[in-house]
N, C-alpha and C positions, 0 to 999 in steps of 0.2 A: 721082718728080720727074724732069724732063728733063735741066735744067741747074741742078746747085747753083748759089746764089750765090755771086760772085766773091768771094776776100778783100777787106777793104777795111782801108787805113790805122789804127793802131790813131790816135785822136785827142781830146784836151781836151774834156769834157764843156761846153759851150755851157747859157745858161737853157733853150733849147728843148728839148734832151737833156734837163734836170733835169727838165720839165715832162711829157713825154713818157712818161721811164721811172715816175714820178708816175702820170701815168693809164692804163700798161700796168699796174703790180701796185698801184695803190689805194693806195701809199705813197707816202712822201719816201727817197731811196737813204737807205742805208748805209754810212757808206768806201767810197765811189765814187772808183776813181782816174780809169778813161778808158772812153771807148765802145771796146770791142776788134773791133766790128763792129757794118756797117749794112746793114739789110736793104737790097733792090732798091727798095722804095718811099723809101727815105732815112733813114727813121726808128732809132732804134738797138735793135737784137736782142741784143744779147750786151756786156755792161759789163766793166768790170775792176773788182773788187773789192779793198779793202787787206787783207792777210792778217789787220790785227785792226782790229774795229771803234772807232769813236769811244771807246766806251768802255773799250778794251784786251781784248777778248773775243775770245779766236782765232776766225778765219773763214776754214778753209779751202777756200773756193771763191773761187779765181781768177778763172774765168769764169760768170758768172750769165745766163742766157738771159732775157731780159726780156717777149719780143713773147707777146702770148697766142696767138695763133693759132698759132706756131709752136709754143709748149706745148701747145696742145691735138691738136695731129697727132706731136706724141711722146707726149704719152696714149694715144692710139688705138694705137700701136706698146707701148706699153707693156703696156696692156690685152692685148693680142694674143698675150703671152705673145715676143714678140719676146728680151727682157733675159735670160728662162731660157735661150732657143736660144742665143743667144750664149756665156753664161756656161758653156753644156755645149759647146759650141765651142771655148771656152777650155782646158776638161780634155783634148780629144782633138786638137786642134790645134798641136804645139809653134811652126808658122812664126805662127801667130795669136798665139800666148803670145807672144810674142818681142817680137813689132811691139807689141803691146798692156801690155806693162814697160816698152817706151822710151818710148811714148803718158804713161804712169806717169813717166817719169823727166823726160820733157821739161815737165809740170805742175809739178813739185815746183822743177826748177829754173828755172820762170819767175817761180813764187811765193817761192820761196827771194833771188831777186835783189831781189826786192821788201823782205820780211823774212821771217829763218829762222822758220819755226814746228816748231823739233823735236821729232821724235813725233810731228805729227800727220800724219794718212791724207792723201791727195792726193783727190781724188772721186769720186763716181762708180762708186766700188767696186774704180778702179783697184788695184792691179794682177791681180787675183786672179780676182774677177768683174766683173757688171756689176749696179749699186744703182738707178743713174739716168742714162735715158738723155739727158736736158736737158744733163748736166754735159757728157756726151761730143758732144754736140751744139756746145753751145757752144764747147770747147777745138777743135772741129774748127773750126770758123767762123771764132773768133780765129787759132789760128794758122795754117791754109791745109790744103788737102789732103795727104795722105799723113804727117800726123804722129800721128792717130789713126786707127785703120783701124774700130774698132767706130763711133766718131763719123762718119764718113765714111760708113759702112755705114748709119746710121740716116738720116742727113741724105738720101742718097739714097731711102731708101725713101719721104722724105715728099714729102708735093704742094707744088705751089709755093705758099705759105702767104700769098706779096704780092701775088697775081695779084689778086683783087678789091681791091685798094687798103690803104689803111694799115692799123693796128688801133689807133692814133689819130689825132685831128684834130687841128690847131692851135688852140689856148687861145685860143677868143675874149678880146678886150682888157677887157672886162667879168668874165669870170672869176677875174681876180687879184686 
């Protein structure tokens, strides 16, 4: 990628947002609190999630990455064996380990402010390795550069995923 995407406001989920994150993952959200970022085409890439769902189900993913295109080029990084290099990065790295605890710590307490879910993991595979790189993708997106460095590290590897246009259209008025 050239240029990551800027951070953008974290901001009140709108019908369009609803409909949107709808025809990115083929569902209706979840404990949806906020769009925590939007992509460069406007659209929303990365939700905020309530720690427990509707139904009182722990759900520890803070940030959820929604746009598919943008999942599908952390596929390809994934596939690539990317998450192993990292995660062996992590054992011989202690200034990496370091940055990638507080990545770990600054999750837990952003989810934590929301509500405590004690005991559970933060994601991602924080703090230790790396499980998925979506989670770390996401938390970089929501909170801005330089708070996760592996997330940072992915996000740059990828292409710019808005460049051909959205990866949804707006809801014709006939479709609801």
């Amino acid at each position: 990628m050239h240029t990551p995407p800027p951070p953008t406001p974290r901001t009140e989920p709108t019908e369009a947002d609803v409909d949107a994150f709808r025809r990115q993952l083929g569902r209706p959200p979840r404990g949806l609190r906020a769009i925590a970022h939007r992509c460069p085409c406007g659209q929303p890439d990365v939700v905020e999630t309530a720690p427990r769902l509707p139904d009182g189900t722990p759900f520890p993913t803070l940030y959820y990455l929604t746009c598919p295109k943008a999942a599908s080029a952390i596929g390809t990084l994934e596939a690539n064996g990317v998450m192993k290099e990292m995660t062996e990065r992590l054992r011989t790295d202690p200034a990496l380990a370091d940055a990638y605890r507080a990545a770990h710590e600054d999750y837990i307490r952003r989810r934590d402010e929301i509500e405590e879910l004690t005991g559970f993991p933060s994601a991602g595979g924080m703090p230790d390795r790396v499980k998925c790189l979506h989670v770390l993708v996401a938390h970089s997106l929501a909170a801005g550069p330089g708070v996760n460095p592996l997330g940072d590290e992915a996000l740059a590897m990828l292409p710019e995923w808005w460049a051909k246009g959205s990866c949804v259209t707006a809801c014709a008025e006939e479709d609801r």
